[in-house]
C-alpha positions in Angstrom: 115.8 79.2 136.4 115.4 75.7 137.1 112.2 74.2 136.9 109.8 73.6 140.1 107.9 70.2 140.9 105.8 69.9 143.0 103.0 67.3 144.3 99.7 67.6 144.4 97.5 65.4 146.6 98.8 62.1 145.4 102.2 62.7 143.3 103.1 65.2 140.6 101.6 65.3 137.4 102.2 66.7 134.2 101.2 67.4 130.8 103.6 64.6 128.8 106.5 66.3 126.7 105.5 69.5 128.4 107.0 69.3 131.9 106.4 65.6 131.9 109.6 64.5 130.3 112.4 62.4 131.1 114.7 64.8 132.4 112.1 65.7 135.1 111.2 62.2 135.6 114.9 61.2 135.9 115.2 64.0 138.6 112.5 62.3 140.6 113.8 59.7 140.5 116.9 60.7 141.7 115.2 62.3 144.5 113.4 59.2 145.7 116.8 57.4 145.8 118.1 60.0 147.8 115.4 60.2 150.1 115.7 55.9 150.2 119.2 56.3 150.9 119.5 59.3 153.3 116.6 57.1 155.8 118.9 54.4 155.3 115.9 51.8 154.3 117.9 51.3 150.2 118.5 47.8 151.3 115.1 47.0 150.9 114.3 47.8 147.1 111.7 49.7 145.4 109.2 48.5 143.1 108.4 50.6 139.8 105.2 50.1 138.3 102.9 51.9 135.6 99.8 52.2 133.9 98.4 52.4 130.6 99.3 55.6 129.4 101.4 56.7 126.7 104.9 56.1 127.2 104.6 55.1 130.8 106.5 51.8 130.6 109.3 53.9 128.9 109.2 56.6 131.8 108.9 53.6 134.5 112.4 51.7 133.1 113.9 55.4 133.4 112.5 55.6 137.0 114.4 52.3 137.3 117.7 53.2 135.4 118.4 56.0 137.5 117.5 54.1 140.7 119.3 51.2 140.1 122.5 53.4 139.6 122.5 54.1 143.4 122.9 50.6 144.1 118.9 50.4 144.7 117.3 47.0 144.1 114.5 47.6 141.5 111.4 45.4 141.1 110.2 46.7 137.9 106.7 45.5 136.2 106.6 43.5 133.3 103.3 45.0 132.4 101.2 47.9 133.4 99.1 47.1 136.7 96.7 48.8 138.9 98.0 51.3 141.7 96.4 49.0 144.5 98.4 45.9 143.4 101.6 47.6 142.9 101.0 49.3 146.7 100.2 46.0 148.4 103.1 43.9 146.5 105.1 46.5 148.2 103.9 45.6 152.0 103.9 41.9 150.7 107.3 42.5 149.7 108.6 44.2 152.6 110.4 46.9 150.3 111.2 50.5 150.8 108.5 52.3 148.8 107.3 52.2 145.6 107.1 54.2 142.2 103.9 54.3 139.9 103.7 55.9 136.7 100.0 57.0 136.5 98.2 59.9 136.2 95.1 58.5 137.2 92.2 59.8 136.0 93.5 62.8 133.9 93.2 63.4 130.0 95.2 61.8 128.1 97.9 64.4 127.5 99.1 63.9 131.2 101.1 61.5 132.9 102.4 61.6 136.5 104.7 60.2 139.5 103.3 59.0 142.5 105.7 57.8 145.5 104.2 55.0 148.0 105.9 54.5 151.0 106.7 51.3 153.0 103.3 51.1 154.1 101.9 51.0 150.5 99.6 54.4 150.5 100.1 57.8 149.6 103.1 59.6 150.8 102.2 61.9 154.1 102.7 65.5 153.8 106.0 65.2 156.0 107.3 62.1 153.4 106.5 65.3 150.2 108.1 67.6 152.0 111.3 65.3 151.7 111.2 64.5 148.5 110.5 68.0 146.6 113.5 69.0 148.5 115.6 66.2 147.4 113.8 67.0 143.9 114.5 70.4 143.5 118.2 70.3 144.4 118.4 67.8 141.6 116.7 70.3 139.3 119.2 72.7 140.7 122.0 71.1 139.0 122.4 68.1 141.5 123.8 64.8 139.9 121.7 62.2 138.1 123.2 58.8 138.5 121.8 56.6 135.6 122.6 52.8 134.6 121.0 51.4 131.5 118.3 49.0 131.8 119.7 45.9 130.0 123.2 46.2 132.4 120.8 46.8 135.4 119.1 43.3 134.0 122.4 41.6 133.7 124.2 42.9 137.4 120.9 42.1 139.1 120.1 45.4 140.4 116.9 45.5 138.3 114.5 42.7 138.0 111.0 42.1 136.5 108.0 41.3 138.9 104.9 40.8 138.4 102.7 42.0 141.4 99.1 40.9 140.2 99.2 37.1 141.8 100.3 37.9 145.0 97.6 40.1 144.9 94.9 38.4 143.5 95.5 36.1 146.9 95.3 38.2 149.0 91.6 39.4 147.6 90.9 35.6 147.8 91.3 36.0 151.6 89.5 39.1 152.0 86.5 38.4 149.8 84.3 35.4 149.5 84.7 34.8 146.1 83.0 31.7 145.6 80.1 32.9 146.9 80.1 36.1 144.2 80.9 33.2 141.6 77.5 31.2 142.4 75.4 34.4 142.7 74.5 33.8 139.2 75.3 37.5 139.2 75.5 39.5 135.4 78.4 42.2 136.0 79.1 44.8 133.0 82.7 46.2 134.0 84.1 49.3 132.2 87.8 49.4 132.5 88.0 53.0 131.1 91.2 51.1 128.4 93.2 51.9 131.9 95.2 48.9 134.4 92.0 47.6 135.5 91.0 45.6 132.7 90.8 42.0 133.2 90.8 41.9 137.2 87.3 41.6 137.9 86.6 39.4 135.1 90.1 36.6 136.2 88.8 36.9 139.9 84.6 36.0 139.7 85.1 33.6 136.5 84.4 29.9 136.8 81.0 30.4 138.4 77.2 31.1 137.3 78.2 34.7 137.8 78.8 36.8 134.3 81.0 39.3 133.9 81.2 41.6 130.5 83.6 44.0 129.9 84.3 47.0 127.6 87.0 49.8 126.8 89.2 46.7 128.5 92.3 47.3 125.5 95.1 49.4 125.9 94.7 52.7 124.2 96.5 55.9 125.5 94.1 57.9 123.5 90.9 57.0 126.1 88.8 57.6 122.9 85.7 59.4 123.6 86.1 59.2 127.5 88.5 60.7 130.6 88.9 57.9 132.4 87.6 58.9 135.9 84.6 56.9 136.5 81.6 59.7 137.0 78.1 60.1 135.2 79.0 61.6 132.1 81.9 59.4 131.1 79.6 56.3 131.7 77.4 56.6 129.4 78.1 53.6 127.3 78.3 51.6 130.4 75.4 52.5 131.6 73.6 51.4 127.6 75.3 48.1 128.2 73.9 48.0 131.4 70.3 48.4 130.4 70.9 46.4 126.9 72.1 42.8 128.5 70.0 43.8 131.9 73.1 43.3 133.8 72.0 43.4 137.7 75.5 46.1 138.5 77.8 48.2 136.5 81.0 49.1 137.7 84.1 51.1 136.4 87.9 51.7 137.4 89.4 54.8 136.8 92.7 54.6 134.7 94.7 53.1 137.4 91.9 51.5 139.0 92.5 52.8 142.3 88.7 54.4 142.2 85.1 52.8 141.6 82.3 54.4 139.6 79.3 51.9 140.1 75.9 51.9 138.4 72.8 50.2 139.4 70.7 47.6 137.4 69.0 50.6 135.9 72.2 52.2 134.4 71.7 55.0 136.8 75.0 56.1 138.2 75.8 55.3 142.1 77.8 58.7 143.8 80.6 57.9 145.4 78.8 59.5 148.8 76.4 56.8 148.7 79.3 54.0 147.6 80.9 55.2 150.6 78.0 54.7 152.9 77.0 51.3 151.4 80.8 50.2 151.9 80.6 51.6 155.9 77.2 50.0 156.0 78.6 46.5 155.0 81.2 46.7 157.3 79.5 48.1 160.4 76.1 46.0 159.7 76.6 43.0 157.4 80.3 42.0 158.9 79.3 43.0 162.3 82.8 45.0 162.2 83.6 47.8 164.0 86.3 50.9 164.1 86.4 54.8 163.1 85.4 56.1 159.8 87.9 58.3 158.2 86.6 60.6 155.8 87.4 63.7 153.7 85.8 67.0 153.9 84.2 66.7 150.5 83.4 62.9 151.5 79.2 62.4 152.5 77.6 62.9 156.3 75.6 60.0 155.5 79.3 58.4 157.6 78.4 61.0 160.5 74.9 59.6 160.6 76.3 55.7 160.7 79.5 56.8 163.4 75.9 57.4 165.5 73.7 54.6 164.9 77.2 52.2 165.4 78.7 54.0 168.0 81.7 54.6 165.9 84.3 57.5 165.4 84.4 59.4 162.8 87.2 61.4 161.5 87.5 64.1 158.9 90.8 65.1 157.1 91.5 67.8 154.0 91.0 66.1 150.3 93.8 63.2 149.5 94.6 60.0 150.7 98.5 61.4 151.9 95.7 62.9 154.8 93.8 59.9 155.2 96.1 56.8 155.2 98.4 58.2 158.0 95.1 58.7 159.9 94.0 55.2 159.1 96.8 53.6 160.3 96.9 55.4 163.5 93.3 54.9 164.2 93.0 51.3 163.1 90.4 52.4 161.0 88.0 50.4 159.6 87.4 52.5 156.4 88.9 55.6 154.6 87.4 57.0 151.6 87.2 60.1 149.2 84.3 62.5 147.4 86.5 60.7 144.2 85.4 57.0 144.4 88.7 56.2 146.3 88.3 53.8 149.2 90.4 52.3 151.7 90.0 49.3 154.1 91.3 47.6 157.3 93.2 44.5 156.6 94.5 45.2 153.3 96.4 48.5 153.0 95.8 52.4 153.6 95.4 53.2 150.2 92.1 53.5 147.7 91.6 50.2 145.5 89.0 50.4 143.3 88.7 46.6 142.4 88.4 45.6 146.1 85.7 48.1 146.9 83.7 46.6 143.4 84.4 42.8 145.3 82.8 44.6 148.2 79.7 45.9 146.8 78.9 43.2 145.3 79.2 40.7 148.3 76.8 43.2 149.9 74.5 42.7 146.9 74.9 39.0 147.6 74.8 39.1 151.1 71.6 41.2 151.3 69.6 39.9 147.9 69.2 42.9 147.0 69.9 45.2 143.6 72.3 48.6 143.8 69.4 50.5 143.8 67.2 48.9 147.0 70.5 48.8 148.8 70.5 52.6 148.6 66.6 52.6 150.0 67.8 50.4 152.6 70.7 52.7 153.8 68.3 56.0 153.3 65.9 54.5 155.4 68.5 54.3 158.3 70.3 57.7 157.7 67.7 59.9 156.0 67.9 60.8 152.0 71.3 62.2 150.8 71.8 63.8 147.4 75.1 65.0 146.2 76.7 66.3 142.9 79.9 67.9 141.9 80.9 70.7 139.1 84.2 71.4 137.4 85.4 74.0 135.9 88.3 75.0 133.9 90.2 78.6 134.4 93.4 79.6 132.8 96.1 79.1 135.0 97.3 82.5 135.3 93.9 83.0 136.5 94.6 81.1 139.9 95.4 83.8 142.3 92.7 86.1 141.2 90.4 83.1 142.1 91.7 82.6 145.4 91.2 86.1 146.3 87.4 86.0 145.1 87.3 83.2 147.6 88.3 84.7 150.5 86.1 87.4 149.9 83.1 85.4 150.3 81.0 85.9 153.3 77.1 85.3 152.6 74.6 85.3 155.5 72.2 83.1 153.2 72.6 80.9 150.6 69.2 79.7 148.8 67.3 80.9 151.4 69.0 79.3 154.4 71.1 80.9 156.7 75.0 80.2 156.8 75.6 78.8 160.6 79.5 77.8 159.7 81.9 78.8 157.4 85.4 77.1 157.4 88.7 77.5 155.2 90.0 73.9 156.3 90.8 73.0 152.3 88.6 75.0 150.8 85.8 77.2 151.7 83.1 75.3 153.1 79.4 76.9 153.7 77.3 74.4 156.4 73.5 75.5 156.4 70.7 75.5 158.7 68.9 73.3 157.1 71.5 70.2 157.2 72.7 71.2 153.7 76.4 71.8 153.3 78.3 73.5 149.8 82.3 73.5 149.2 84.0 75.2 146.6 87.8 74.6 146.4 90.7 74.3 143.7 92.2 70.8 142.6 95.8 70.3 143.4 96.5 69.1 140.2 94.8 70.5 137.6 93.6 74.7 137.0 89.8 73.6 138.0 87.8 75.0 140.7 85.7 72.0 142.2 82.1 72.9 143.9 80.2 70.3 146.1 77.0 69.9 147.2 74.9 67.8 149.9 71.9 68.4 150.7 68.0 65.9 151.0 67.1 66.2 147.6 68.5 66.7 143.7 66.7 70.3 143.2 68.5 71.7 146.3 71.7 70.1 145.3 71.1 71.8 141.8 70.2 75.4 143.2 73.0 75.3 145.8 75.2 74.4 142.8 74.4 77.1 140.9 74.4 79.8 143.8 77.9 79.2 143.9 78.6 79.8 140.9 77.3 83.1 140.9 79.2 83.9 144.6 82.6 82.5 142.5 81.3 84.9 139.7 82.5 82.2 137.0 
C-alpha cells in the first residue's frame, strides 16, 4: 500500500525520517514538475528555497535534483531564507512557482513542502487538488526522474540565487525606512533561531533606531521554544523587553512568514488586535481603501472598521490557499489569519511577517504612540476585544471519535448566553447574544483540536474557553 500525502492548509508536513524523507520528498517533487509541465508554464523555472531546519538544505537540493531532471530550470537558494522573500523573488522573477522547505512553526521533529504558485502565495485548493494527484501516482509506482546536483550545476539547469536583495528593495519602496531609522526607536527582535534572523536588524540599521536581537543562530533544535510566535514561547523576549526598556518586541515564526509583537511592557500583542492595528494603519493613517479579507478564526474588531470605513469585508475557512485567491480577486487591501499571518496590497498575496513588523512600527512612528496606546486608540473606535486560543494534543487514532463528539454539539446556552448561530463552515462555530463568538476546530496539520474565543473582556474569554472544553469532553 503505497503511502498517502496530503496537504494541509499550506503544504504537507511531516515528522522528518518518519514520513518526511527523501523518497517522499523526491515524489513531490516529481509531482510539481509534472504539474509545471502538464500547464505547460516549465519554461519559466521554479525557485527552491528552505529554512532553518534540520536537513532542509539537503531535502531542497533533492527537490532540485529531481526537478532539474525534467528539463526544469531551478533557482535554488544558497542559504535558508524567509517564505515571503522566496514568494516575492518568484513574482519578481516571473517563474512558474516555487518550492519552500519549511515547516513553519512546528517542533522541531517536523519538516514540510509548501508549493507557491506564479503569483507567490499559497496554492488554491483547485492548484492541491493537482498536485496530490500528480503526487500520489508517483507514490503509486510512477517514475522519479533525478539528475545530481553538481551535473545540474555544470549543464545549467540548476543555479544558485539569492532572493533576499531583490527583496529587501522592494520593502524599501513599500516602507519608509528612513523614517523608522531616525525614530530613535529601541526594537528587541526574536528570530525564534528560524530564516528571519537578521532582516529587521540589515533593514532599520544606520539610524538612531536600535535594534537587538536574540535566538537569531541557526539551531534545528529550537532549544527551549516552538518557534510560532505566541505568549508562552515569548517569554525571554518579553524579559529582554522589560530589561533594556525597549519601546516594541517583535518575533518571526520559523520561516518568518508570521509576527508575534509585544508592547513596551513585554505584554504580548494577539494577532486579533495586530490585525486591527494593521487595517487601522491602512484605512486611517495611509488614507487607503479596499476590502478586508479575513478568516473565520481572524477578530470582528475588521467587521467593526469594514463599518466605520465603509469597506468590505470578506470571510474565508482557516489558510491563506482561501485567502490569497480571494485577495487577488478583490484587490484587497489586507488579508490576514488568527496565526499572526498577514497579507497586503502591493506586495504579494501571501503572509510576511517582517513586512507586517515594518508596518507596525511605522504606525508607532506615525502616530507617537507606544504598542500599548495604539491598542487604546483602536478600542476606543471599535469597542474592547479580548481573544485567546487553546491547544490540545489527541492521539491520532483519536480523530474520528473527535469529529463525531463535534457534530453532536448543540447547546442552547453557553456561559449564560444564548446560542443565536451555529455554523460548520471549518469548524464548529457558536456566535452568542451577547457579541461573544467560540470556535472549536481541528488543525490540518497536526492531531490538535484548536478552541477560540472573542469576546469584551479576558474573564469571558477564559470561561467561554473552558465551557468548551467541557462540551468537547477533553
Amino acid at each position: 500500500m503505497p503511502p498517502t500525502i496530503k496537504f494541509g492548509t499550506d503544504g504537507w508536513r511531516g515528522i522528518i525520517a518518519e514520513d518526511f524523507t527523501f523518497d517522499n520528498v523526491r515524489a513531490c517533487a516529481q509531482g510539481v514538475a509534472n504539474y509545471l509541465l502538464d500547464h505547460g508554464i516549465a519554461s519559466q523555472g521554479l525557485l527552491v528555497g528552505y529554512d532553518t531546519r534540520f536537513a532542509s538544505e539537503d531535502f531542497a537540493a533533492a527537490v532540485a535534483e529531481v526537478v532539474a531532471a525534467n528539463g526544469i530550470r531551478v533557482f535554488l537558494n544558497p542559504k535558508a531564507a524567509p517564505t515571503p522573500v522566496i514568494s516575492y523573488a518568484i513574482v519578481a522573477k516571473g517563474a512558474a512557482g516555487g518550492v519552500i522547505i519549511t515547516a513553519s512553526h512546528n517542533p522541531a521533529i517536523w519538516n514540510g513542502f509548501k508549493y507557491k504558485p506564479e503569483y507567490g502565495g499559497s496554492a488554491s485548493p483547485e492548484v492541491v487538488a493537482e498536485l496530490e494527484s500528480h503526487i500520489q501516482q508517483i507514490l503509486s509506482g510512477g517514475e522519479i526522474k533525478r539528475l545530481l546536483l553538481a551535473d545540474g550545476l555544470e549543464q545549467g539547469l540548476i543555479e544558485y540565487y539569492d532572493p533576499r536583495p531583490i527583496y529587501l528593495s522592494h520593502i524599501a519602496e513599500l516602507v519608509d525606512l528612513g523614517r523608522i531609522r531616525q525614530a530613535g526607536l529601541k526594537i528587541a527582535v526574536d528570530s525564534m533561531y528560524g530564516s528571519g534572523a537578521g532582516y529587521f536588524k540589515e533593514l532599520l540599521s544606520g539610524g538612531t533606531t536600535e535594534v537587538i536581537e536574540i535566538n537569531a543562530e541557526r539551531n534545528p533544535l529550537f532549544p527551549g521554544i516552538q518557534p510560532e510566535p505566541i505568549a508562552q514561547n515569548l517569554t525571554r523576549l518579553s524579559a529582554m523587553v522589560r530589561e533594556v526598556k525597549a519601546d516594541v518586541g517583535l518575533a518571526t515564526d520559523g520561516d518568518a512568514d508570521r509576527i508575534g509583537p509585544l508592547d513596551e511592557n513585554g505584554t504580548f500583542i494577539t494577532p486579533l488586535q495586530v490585525f486591527a492595528l494593521l487595517a487601522l494603519y491602512f484605512l486611517e493613517t495611509r488614507g487607503e481603501r479596499g476590502a478586508l479579507v479575513k478568516t473565520i478564526t481572524a477578530t470582528d474588531m475588521l467587521y467593526r472598521l469594514g463599518d466605520l470605513f465603509s469597506v468590505p469585508v470578506y470571510e474565508t475557512a482557516v489558510g491563506f490557499k482561501y485567502v490569497g485567491p480571494l485577495m487577488i480577486a478583490e484587490n484587497a487591501l489586507i488579508g490576514g489569519e488568527e496565526s499572526g499571518g498577514f497579507g497586503f496590497r502591493g506586495h504579494i498575496p501571501e503572509r510576511d511577517g517582517i513586512l507586517s513588523g515594518l508596518y507596525l512600527l511605522d504606525l508607532m512612528v506615525g502616530m507617537n504612540k507606544k504598542p500599548s496606546e495604539l491598542i487604546e486608540y483602536l478600542y476606543d473606535k471599535v469597542g474592547p476585544h479580548y481573544y485567546e486560543r487553546t491547544d490540545f494534543h489527541f492521539p491520532s487514532e483519536e480523530r474520528e471519535a473527535i469529529i463525531q463528539r463535534l457534530e453532536q454539539l448543540r447547546p442552547s446556552r453557553i456561559d449564560n448566553a444564548e446560542v443565536t448561530n451555529i455554523d460548520t463552515f471549518d469548524g464548529f462555530r457558536f456566535r452568542l447574544s451577547d457579541g461573544s463568538w467560540l470556535l472549536i476546530r481541528l488543525s490540518g496539520t497536526e492531531p490538535l483540536l484548536r478552541i477560540y474565543a472573542e469576546s469584551d473582556s479576558i474573564a469571558h474569554v477564559e470561561r467561554l474557553l473552558e465551557a468548551a472544553r467541557k462540551l468537547v469532553g477533553i
